[in-house]
Structures are given as structure tokens and as C-alpha cells.
C-alpha positions as CSV (number, residue, x, y, z in Angstrom):
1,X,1.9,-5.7,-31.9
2,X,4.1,-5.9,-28.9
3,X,3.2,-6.1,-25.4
4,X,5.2,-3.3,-23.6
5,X,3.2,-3.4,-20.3
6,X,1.4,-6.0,-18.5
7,X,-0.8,-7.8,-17.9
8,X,-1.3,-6.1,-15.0
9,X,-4.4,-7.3,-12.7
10,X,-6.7,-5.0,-10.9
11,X,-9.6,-5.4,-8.4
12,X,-12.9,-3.9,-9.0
13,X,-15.0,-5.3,-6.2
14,X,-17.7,-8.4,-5.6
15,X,-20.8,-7.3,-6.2
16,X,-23.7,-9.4,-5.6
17,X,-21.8,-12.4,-6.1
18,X,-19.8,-11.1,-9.2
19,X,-15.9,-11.4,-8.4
20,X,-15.0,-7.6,-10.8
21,X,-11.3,-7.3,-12.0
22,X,-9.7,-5.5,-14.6
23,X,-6.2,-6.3,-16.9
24,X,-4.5,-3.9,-18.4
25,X,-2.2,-4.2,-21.2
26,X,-0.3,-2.0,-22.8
27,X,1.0,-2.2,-26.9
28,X,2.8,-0.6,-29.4
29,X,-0.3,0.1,-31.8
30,X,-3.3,1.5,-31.9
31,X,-5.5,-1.6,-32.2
32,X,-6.2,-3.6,-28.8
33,X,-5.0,-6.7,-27.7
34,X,-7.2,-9.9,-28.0
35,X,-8.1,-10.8,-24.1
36,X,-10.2,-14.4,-23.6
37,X,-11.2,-14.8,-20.6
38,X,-11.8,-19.1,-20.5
39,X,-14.5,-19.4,-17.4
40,X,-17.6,-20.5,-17.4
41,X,-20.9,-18.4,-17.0
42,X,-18.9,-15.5,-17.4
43,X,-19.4,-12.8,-20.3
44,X,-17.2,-10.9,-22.4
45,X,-14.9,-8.7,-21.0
46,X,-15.4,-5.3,-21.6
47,X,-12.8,-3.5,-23.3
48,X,-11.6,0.4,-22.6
49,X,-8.9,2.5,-24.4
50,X,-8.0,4.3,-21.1
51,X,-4.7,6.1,-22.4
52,X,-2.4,7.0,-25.1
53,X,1.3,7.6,-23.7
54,X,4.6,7.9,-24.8
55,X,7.3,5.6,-23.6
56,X,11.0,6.2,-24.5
57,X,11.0,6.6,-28.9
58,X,7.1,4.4,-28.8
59,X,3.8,5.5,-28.6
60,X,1.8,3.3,-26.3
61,X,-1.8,2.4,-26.5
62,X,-3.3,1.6,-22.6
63,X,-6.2,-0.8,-23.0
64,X,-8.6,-1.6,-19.6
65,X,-10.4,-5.2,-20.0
66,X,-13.1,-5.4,-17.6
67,X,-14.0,-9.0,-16.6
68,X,-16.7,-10.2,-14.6
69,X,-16.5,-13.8,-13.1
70,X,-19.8,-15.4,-11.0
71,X,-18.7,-17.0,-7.8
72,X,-20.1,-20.1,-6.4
73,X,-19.9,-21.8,-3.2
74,X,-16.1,-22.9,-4.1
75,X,-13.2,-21.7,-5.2
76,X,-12.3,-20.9,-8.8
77,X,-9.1,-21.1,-10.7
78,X,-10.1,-18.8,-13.4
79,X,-8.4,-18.5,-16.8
80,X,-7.5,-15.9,-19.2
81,X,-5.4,-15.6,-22.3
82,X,-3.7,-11.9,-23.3
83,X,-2.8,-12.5,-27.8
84,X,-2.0,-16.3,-27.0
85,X,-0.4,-15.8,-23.6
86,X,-2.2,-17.9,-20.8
87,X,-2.9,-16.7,-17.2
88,X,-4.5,-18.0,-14.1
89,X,-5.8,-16.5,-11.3
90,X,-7.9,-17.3,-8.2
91,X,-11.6,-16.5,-7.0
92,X,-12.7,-17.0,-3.8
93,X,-15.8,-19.2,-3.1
94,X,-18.9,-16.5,-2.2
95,X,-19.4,-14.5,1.0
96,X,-15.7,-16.3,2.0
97,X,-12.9,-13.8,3.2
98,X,-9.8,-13.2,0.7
99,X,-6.4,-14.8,1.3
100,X,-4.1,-11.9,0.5
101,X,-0.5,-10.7,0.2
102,X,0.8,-6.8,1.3
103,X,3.7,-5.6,0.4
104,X,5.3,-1.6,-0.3
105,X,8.5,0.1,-1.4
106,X,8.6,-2.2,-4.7
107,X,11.9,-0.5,-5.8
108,X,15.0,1.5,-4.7
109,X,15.8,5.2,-3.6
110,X,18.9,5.6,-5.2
111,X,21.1,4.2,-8.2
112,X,23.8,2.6,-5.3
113,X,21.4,0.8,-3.4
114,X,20.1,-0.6,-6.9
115,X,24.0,-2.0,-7.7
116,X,24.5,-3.0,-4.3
117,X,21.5,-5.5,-4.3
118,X,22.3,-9.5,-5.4
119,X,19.5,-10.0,-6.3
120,X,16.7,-7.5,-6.4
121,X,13.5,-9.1,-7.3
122,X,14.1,-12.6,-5.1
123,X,11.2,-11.2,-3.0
124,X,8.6,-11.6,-5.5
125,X,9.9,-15.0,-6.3
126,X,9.2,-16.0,-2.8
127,X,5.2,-14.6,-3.4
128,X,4.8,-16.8,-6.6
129,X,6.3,-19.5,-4.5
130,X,3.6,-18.9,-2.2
131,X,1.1,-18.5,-4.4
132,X,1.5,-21.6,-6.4
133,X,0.8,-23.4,-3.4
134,X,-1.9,-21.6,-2.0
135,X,-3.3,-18.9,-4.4
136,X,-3.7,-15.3,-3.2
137,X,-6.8,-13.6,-4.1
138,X,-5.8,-10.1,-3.9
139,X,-2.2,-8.1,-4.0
140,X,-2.4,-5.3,-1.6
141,X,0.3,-2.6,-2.7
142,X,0.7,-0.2,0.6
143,X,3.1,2.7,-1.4
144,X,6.1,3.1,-3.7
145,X,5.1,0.9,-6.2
146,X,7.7,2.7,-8.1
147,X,10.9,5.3,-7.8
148,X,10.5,8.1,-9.4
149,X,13.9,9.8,-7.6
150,X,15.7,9.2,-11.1
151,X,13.9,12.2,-12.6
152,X,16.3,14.5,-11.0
153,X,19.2,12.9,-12.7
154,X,18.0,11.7,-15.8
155,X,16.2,15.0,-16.7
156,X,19.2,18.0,-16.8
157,X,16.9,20.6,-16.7
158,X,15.5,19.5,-13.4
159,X,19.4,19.3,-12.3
160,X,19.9,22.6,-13.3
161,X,17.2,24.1,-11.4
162,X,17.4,22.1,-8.4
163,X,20.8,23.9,-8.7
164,X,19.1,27.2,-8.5
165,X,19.0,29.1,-5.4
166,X,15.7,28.5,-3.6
167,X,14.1,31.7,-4.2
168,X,14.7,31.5,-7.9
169,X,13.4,28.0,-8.2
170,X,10.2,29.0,-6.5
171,X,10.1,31.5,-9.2
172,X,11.0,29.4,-12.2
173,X,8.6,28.3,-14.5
174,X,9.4,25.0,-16.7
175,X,8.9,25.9,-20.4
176,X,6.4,23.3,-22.3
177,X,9.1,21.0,-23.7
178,X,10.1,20.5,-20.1
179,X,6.6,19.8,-18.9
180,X,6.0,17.7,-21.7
181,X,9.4,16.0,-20.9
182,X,7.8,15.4,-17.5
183,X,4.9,13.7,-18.3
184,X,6.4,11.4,-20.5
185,X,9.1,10.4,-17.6
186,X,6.1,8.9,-15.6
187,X,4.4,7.7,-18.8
188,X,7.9,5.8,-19.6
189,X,8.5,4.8,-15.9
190,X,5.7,2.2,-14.8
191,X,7.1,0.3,-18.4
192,X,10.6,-0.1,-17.4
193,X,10.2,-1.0,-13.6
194,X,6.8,-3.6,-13.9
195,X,7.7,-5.7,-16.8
196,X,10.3,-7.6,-14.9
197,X,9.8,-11.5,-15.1
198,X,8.6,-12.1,-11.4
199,X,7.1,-8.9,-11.1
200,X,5.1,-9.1,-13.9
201,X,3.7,-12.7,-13.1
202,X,2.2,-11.7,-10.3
203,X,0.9,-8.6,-11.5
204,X,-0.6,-11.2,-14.0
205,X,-2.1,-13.2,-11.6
206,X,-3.1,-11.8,-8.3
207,X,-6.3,-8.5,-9.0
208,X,-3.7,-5.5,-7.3
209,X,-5.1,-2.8,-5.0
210,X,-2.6,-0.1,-5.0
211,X,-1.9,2.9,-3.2
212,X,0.7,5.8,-3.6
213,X,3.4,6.9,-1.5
214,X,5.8,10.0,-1.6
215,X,8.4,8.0,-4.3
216,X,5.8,7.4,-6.8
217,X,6.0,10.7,-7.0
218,X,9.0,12.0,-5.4
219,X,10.7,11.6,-2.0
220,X,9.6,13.4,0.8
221,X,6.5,15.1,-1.4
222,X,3.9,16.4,0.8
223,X,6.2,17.1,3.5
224,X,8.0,20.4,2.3
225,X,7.3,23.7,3.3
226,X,4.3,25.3,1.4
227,X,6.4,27.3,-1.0
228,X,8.3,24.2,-2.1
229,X,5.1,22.5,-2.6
230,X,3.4,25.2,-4.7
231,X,5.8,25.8,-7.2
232,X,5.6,25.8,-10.3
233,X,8.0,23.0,-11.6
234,X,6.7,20.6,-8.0
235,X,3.0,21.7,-9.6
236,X,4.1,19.8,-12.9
237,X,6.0,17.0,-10.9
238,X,2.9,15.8,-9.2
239,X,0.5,16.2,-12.1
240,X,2.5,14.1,-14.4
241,X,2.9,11.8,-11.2
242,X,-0.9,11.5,-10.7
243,X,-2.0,11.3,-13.9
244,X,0.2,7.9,-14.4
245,X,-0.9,6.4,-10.9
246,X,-3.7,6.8,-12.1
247,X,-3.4,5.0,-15.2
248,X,-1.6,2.1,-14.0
249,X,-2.1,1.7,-10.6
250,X,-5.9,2.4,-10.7
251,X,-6.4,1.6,-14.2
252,X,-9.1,4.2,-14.8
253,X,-9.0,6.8,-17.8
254,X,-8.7,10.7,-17.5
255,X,-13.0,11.4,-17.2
256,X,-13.3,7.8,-14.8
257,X,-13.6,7.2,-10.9
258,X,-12.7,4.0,-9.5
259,X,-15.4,1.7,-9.4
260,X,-14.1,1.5,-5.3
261,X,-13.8,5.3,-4.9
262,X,-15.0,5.9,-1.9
263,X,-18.0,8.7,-2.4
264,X,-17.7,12.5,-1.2
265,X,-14.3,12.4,-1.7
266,X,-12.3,13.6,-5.2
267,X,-9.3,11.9,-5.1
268,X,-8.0,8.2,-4.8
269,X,-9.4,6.7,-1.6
270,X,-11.2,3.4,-1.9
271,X,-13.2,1.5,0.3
272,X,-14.5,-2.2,-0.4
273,X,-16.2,-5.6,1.8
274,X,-14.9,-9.1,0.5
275,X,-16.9,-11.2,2.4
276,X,-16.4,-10.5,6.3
277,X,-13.4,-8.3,5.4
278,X,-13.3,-4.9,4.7
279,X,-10.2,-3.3,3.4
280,X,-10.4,0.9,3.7
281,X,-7.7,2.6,1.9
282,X,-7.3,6.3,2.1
283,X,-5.2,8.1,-0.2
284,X,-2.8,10.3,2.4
285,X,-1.0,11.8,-0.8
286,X,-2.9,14.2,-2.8
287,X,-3.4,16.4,-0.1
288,X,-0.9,15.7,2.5
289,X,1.3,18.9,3.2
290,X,3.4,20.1,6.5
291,X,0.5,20.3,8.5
292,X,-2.2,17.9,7.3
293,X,-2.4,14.6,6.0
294,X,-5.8,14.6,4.3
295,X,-8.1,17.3,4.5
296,X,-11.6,17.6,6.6
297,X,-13.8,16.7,3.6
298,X,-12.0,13.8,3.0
299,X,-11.8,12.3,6.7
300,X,-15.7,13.3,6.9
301,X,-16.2,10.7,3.6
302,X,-14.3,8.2,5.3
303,X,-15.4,8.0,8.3
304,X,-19.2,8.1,6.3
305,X,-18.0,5.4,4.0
306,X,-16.6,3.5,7.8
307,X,-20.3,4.0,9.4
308,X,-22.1,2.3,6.3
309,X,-20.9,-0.8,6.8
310,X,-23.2,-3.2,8.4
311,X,-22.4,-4.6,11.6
312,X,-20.2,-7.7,12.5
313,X,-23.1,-9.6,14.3
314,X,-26.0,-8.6,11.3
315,X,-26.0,-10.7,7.8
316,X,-23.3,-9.9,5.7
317,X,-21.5,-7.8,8.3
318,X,-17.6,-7.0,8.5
319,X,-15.9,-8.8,11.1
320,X,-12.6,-7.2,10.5
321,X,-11.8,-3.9,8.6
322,X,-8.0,-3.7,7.4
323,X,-7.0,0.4,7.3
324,X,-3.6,0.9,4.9
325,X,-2.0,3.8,6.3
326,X,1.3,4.1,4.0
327,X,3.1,5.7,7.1
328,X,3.0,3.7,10.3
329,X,0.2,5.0,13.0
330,X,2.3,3.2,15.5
331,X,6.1,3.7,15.5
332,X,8.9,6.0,17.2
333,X,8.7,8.9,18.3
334,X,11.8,10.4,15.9
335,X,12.1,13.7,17.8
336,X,15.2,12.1,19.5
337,X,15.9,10.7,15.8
338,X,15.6,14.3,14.7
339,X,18.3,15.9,17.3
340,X,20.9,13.0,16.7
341,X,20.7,13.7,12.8
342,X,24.2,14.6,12.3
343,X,25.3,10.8,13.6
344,X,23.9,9.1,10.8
345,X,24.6,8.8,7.1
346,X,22.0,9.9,4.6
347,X,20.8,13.1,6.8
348,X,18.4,14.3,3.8
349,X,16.6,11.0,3.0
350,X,16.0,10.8,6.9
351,X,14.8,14.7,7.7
352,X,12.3,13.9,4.7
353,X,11.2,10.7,6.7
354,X,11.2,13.0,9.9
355,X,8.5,15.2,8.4
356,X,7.0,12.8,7.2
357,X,5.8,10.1,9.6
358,X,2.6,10.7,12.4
359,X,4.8,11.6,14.8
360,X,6.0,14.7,13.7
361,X,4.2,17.1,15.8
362,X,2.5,18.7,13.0
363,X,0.5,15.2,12.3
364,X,0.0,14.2,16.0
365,X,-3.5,15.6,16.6
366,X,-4.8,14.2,13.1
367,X,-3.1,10.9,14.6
368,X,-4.9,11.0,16.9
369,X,-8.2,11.8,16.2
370,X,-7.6,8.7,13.7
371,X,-6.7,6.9,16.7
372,X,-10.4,7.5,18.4
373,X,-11.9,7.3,15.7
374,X,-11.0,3.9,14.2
375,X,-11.6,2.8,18.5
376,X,-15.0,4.3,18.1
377,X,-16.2,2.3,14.9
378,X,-14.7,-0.7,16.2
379,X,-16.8,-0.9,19.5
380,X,-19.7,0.7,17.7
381,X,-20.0,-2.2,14.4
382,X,-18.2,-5.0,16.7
383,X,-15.5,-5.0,14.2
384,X,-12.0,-6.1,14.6
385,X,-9.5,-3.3,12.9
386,X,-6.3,-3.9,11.6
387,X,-3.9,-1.1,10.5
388,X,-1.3,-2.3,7.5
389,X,2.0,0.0,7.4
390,X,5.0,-0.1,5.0
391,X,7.2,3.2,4.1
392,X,9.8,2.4,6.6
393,X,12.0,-0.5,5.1
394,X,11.8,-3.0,8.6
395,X,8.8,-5.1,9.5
396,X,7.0,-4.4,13.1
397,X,4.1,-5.3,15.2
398,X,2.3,-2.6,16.7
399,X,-0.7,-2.1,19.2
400,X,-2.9,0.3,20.4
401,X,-4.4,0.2,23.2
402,X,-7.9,1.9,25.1
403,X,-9.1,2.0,28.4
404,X,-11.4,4.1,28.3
405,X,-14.3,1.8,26.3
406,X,-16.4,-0.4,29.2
407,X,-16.7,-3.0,26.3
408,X,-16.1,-6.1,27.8
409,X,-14.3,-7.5,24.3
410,X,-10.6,-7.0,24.4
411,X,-10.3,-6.9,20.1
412,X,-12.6,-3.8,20.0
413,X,-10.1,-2.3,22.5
414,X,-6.7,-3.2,20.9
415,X,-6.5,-2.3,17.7
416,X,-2.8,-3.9,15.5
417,X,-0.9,-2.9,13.0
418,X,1.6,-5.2,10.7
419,X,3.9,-3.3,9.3
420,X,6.0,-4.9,6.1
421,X,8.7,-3.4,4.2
422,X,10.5,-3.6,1.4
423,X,9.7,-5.9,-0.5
424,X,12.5,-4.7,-3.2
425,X,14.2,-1.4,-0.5
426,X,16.9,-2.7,1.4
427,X,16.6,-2.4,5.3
428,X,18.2,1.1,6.8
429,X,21.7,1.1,7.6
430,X,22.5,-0.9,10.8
431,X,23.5,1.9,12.6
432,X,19.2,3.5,12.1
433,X,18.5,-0.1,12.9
434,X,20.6,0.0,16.2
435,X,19.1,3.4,17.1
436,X,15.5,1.8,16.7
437,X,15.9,-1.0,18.6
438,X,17.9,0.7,21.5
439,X,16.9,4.3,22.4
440,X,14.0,4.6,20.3
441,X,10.6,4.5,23.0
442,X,9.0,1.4,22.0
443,X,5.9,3.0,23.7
444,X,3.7,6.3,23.4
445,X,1.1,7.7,25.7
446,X,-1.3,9.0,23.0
447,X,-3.9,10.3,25.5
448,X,-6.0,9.7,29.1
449,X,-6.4,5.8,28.9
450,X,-5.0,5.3,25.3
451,X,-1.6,4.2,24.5
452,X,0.2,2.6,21.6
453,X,3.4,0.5,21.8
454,X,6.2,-1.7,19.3
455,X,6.0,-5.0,20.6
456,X,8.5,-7.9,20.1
457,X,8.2,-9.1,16.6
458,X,6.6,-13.1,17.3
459,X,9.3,-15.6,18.7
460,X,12.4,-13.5,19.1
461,X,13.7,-10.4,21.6
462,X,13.7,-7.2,19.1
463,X,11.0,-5.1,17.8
464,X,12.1,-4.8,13.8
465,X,12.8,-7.1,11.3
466,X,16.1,-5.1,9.4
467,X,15.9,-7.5,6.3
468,X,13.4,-7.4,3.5
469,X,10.0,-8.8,3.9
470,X,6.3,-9.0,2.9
471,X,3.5,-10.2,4.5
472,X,0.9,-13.0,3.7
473,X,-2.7,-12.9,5.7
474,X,-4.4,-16.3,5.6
475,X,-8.3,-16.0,7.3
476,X,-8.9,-19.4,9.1
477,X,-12.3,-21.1,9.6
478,X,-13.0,-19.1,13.0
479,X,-12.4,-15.6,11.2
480,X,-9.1,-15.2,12.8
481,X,-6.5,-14.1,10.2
482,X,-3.1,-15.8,10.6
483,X,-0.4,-12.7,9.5
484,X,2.4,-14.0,8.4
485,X,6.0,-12.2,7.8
486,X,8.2,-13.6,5.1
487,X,11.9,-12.2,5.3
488,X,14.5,-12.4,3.0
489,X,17.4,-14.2,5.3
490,X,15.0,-16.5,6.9
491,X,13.6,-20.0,6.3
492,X,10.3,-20.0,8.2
493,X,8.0,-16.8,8.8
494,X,7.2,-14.6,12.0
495,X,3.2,-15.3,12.8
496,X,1.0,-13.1,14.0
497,X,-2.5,-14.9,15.1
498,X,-5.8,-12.0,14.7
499,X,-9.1,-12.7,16.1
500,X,-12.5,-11.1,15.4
501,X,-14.1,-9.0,18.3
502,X,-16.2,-11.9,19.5
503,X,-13.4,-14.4,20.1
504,X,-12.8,-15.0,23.6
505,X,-9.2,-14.6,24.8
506,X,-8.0,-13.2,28.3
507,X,-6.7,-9.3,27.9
508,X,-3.8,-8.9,26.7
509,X,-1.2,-6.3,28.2
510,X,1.4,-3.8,26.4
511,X,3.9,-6.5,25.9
512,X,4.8,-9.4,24.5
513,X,2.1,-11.3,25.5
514,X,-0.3,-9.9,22.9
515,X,1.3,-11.8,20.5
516,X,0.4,-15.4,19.7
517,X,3.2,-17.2,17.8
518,X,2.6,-20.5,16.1
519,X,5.3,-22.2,14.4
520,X,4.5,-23.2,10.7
521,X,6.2,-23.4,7.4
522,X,3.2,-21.1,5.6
């Protein structure tokens, strides 16, 4: 028996002071792995044959071990073993906010970026070098976990008809052996792409909570017109796509919901509380077309799942929610972007991105009713929130701004967001990076007495790290969370300091001056 995927660590929520994650491993036979799981007062883990898939000339077996460890007033370097292979990960002490790590775009968009990149993983070296010194307790995965572009290249028949006039390929429907080609190129992906050496050690050892973006499916996918989107052979693209981000990202069989699903809703949002922290994160992929990113139902569960939880000054309450939002809330607006197209190479991959991001005015009113909303819980539960961000391949501090609340706190009036990206996708050419940084509006009027605005990333005089980064967020005693920005060409990281609602601090303006920047090796 032969390991051909995995371990890969997943988290499944603290319940009543029971730390829940799963590991998934997947073999080349039909009996499952042996999983020991070396911790005290903890029981059995639970084991689930969630899949059966076919990878390359193999049949795989996908097996789910459910593990539940009891937390105690420290913290716990719990230990588990996968057919003789030890791993180690780390539980937080009860009722204590996670450390955690966020990263996105774990891969690249095309085969020349891949050859043109020294050294591709050196990113995820940096997070075990982290981690071994202070251990993450969960891996938050913001989009593009993998890049599924390849399909149109490695599959001729998909050449072929992407070849076809568009009329005819809205026609075309893909026989079964094409179909059944295109499942198992998804099946087969996750395999090839997650059982690199760093990769798959921290995928070992720090409980993942993963969300999709358009590439684990295919670029741009949500964001063509409706004719595109309802095709037959984009119909088989994103079942095959869903079925395996489901498998492996979410680790839940064909008849399961996520233990975290967030109820009222049928796709993949999840919402969770670790201690004071709550982390919300919507699924703005299933149903995301031109004009919509999620639909009604699905905000209405959110924001019902958002209302449930208990206050920041009651027992148990959240002092800070963290929101991923795989596009930025806060960023350009690319209209200017859009009509200066034809100056910059790779026009396609950018008009995707165009259509793509909040600002495009198709998304602006959702945006925005996001905007007031997330405003509106925070002065209502006294709850700091946070927006995380990736998708865009440069790292960014953003803020939003109200004026219209008479709360007296200035964190339940300014909402961040930390955007950080890639973690494996180079940064845009330097000529998208120039454009960004010099004619790009850094600021945005979103309505009476609300604005948003890029700000100065911590310590230097331009608003976007154009190297590749990911993002550590280490709470402190106080229930501030210290963000930190690891990048790729530099020694020490770009802090960002983030204080719960009731921490007094004088207003801070639309500028730099809302940033608080500490120096510090970690």
C-alpha cells in the first residue's frame, strides 16, 4: 500500500472543549491506512471511506480519519502516526484564540510562469520555518489551492472545441468518454500538485480551512457571459471541479455536509468561533456569475449565521470575526485598468480579472450592501471585523471607513483587510505593478459617510507588496492580533497591529496613520 495523497489536515471545529480535525489520506488499495493518533484522553479516530478516484493508470481509495483531541488550559503538541509515519501538530489551550497562517494562489496560471520560477515552493519553506518555532493552529487557504488551467492543454478534445466557433461550442455536447476524462483530470490533479515535500508537511501538520477560487476550477469561471457559463462542456468542467474540492479541500464524501457548513445554505460556506475569534467564510464560487456573487438565500444564511454569534462583551463572545472574501472588498477601481487594456501584456488573463473583482460595476451594489452590512454587525455584537483577500498576486492593506455610526469606538467604525498573495503565483508584471501604484485611485467613495482606501503597506511609501508573500496572525494577550506579511525578497516582515472594539486608541484618518508598525523578526 502506497500513500499517493496526504496526509492532509483539516479542521472540524471546537466543540465544547473538543479541538475536531480530520486527515485524509489517500492509497493505492482498497483497505485503509492504519492512523494512531498518540494523545492522551483522546478516543479513536473515526474512520470514513469518503471516495474512490482514479489518478493517472491507479485507482485511489480516499480515506477521512476523524480525530477528536480534549483541550485543557494549555497548549498541546498532539501526535499522530499515518502506517509508521509520525506527525505533530498543535492545539490551542481552551477558550484561547488560534495563531494562524493565510495564504492563496498555491500554484501557477500558466506552464511559463511555472519554468521561469527558481524555486517554486521556497514560500512554504518559510511557513514550516515559522511554524517550527511558533506552531500555527490552523492554515487558512483563501482560493486557488490548485491550477486547473492545464486542462485545456492536456485534454485535446477540450483544444479542439475551444477551437470551435462560439456558437458551436455552446452547442457542443462532450460525449461520456470526455466527461469521464474530465472528472478524472481533477481526480488526478490535487495528487500531483499537494504531495510536494514542503507542501505536504504542512498540509500534515497545520488542520487547513480551504476555500475555492476561479483556478480550482478554471480561470475567470463565474465571470463569463451566461451562455458561456451554461454550456454544456463549462456544466461538466465545474461538476468534475466541485466534486474534487470537495473531496480534498473539504474532506467530506458525496451524501456529507461539512461539519462547519454554515446552515440555510447548500453549498460550501462555513462559519466557526475559536475562542474569541470567529472566522466566516463564504463560498463566492458556486454561484457567482456576471451579475451576482452569491445569491439572496445564501447572504440571508450568512448574515443569520453572523447574528448568532454572542456578543463581544457577553461570556464566550467574539471579539473579532475574520470574513475571507477570495477577491479583495477593497482595491482599484480597474475601470481605468479596463480602457488602458491594450498597454499591457496578457490582455485575456487581465479582462477575466476585470470581471471578476467588486469593482466591476455589475458587483458594486452587492459590494456594498456587504460593506453595510459587515458595519452593522460590528457596532451591533461590539466585534472587531477583519476582511482576508488574496486572488490578486501583491499583498495590500486596506480600510474602510463609516461616518455615519455615532458609536464612540473607532474599531467598530473601520473595518481592515490584509490582503496576501501568492504564496506560489509570481507578482504581475512590473508594468500592472507600476499602473497600481501610480494611476490607480488608492481611494473610493462607496457611499454618504463611507469610504474605503489602499493605504501604505507598514514602514515604507507604496501601497503593494509586488513579490510573493503570505501572512501570519499572532493574537496577543490584550486580543489584539499582530498581522504579519512575510515576502519572498525580504528579511524581516511588514506588521500590521489589530485591536478589538474596546481598545482605546485616538481615530484614525484615511492614511497612513492607521497603521501601527512595530519592528520585529516574527
Amino acid at each position: 500500500m502506497a500513500t499517493k495523497l496526504g496526509p492532509v489536515m483539516g479542521f472540524r471545529g471546537a466543540i465544547k472543549g473538543v479541538w475536531n480535525v480530520s486527515v485524509l489520506v489517500a492509497v493505492d488499495a482498497k483497505n485503509a491506512p492504519k492512523l494512531t493518533l498518540n494523545t492522551n484522553e483522546a478516543p479513536e479516530p473515526k474512520v470514513e471511506k469518503i471516495g474512490t478516484v482514479r489518478a493517472g493508470r491507479a485507482d485511489l481509495t480516499v480515506w477521512r480519519f476523524d480525530c477528536a483531541i480534549k483541550q485543557s488550559s494549555k497548549e498541546l503538541a498532539a501526535k499522530y502516526s499515518v502506517d509508521g509515519e509520525e506527525w505533530t501538530f498543535t492545539v490551542p489551550p481552551l477558550n484561547v484564540a488560534p495563531r494562524m497562517a493565510y495564504g492563496s494562489c498555491n500554484g501557477f496560471s500558466s506552464l511559463k510562469l511555472l519554468k521561469s520560477t527558481r524555486d517554486p515552493h521556497a514560500l512554504w519553506r518559510d511557513v514550516l520555518e515559522k511554524h517550527a518555532g511558533t506552531p500555527f493552529h490552523l492554515l487558512l487557504l483563501g482560493g486557488d489551492q490548485v491550477y486547473s488551467d492545464g486542462i485545456w492543454e492536456e485534454l485535446r478534445p477540450l483544444a479542439d472545441w475551444a477551437a470551435l466557433k462560439t456558437e458551436e461550442g455552446i452547442e457542443y455536447k462532450p460525449s461520456q468518454a470526455l466527461v469521464r476524462q474530465i472528472k478524472e483530470y481533477y481526480e488526478e490533479l490535487y495528487p500531483r500538485r499537494w504531495m510536494q515535500t514542503d507542501l505536504r508537511k504542512a498540509f500534515a501538520t497545520i488542520p487547513t480551512v480551504m476555500m475555492w477560487d476561479d483556478h480550482d476550477i478554471f480561470d475567470g469561471w463565474g465571470s463569463y457571459a451566461k451562455e458561456l457559463q451554461e454550456c454544456y462542456v463549462y456544466k461538466a468542467l465545474f461538476a468534475a471541479a466541485r466534486d474534487a474540492f470537495a473531496l480534498y479541500q473539504h474532506q467530506v464524501g458525496a451524501a456529507e455536509r461539512h461539519p462547519l457548513a454554515i446552515p440555510g445554505q447548500d453549498y460550501f460556506s462555513l462559519g466557526f468561533q475559536v475562542g474569541s475569534t470567529a472566522i466566516l467564510v463564504p463560498d463566492m464560487r458556486s454561484e457567482r456569475r456576471e451579475d451576482q456573487v452569491m445569491s439572496p438565500p445564501t447572504w440571508k444564511a450568512v448574515y443569520e449565521w453572523l447574528d448568532q454569534l454572542p456578543d463581544a462583551e457577553k461570556p464566550g463572545g467574539a471579539k473579532h470575526l475574520f470574513i475571507m472574501s477570495s477577491i479583495p472588498v477593497v482595491y482599484p477601481d480597474f475601470q481605468l485598468l479596463e480602457n488602458a487594456l491594450g498597454l499591457f501584456p496578457g490582455r485575456q488573463e487581465l479582462e477575466d480579472d476585470l470581471r471578476d473583482h467588486w469593482t466591476s460595476p455589475p458587483h458594486r451594489q452587492e459590494r456594498l450592501r456587504l460593506i453595510h452590512r459587515l458595519l452593522a454587525f460590528s457596532e451591533a455584537k461590539q466585534c472587531r471585523v477583519t476582511i482576508l483577500s488574496g486572488d490578486v498576486h501583491v499583498g495590500a492593506v486596506g480600510v474602510v471607513r463609516s461616518e455615519r455610526s455615532s458609536s464612540t469606538s473607532v474599531a467598530v467604525k473601520t473595518m481592515n483587510q490584509l490582503t496576501s498573495s501568492g504564496i506560489v503565483h509570481p507578482a504581475p508584471p512590473g508594468m500592472v505593478l507600476f499602473f497600481l501604484e501610480n494611476v490607480a485611485d488608492k481611494i473610493s467613495n462607496d457611499d454618504s459617510g463611507v469610504s474605503s482606501q489602499l493605504i501604505e503597506i507598514p514602514g515604507t511609501h507604496y501601497h503593494f507588496l509586488g513579490s510573493r508573500n503570505w501572512l501570519a496572525l499572532h493574537p496577543d494577550q490584550e486580543m489584539r492580533y499582530w498581522a504579519n506579511w512575510h515576502v519572498e525578497t525580504e528579511k524581516f516582515p511588514y506588521i500590521k497591529v489589530v485591536h478589538p472594539a474596546n481598545f482605546e486608541m485616538p481615530a484614525p484618518k484615511l492614511s497612513n496613520e492607521a497603521i501601527v508598525a512595530t519592528p520585529s523578526s516574527g
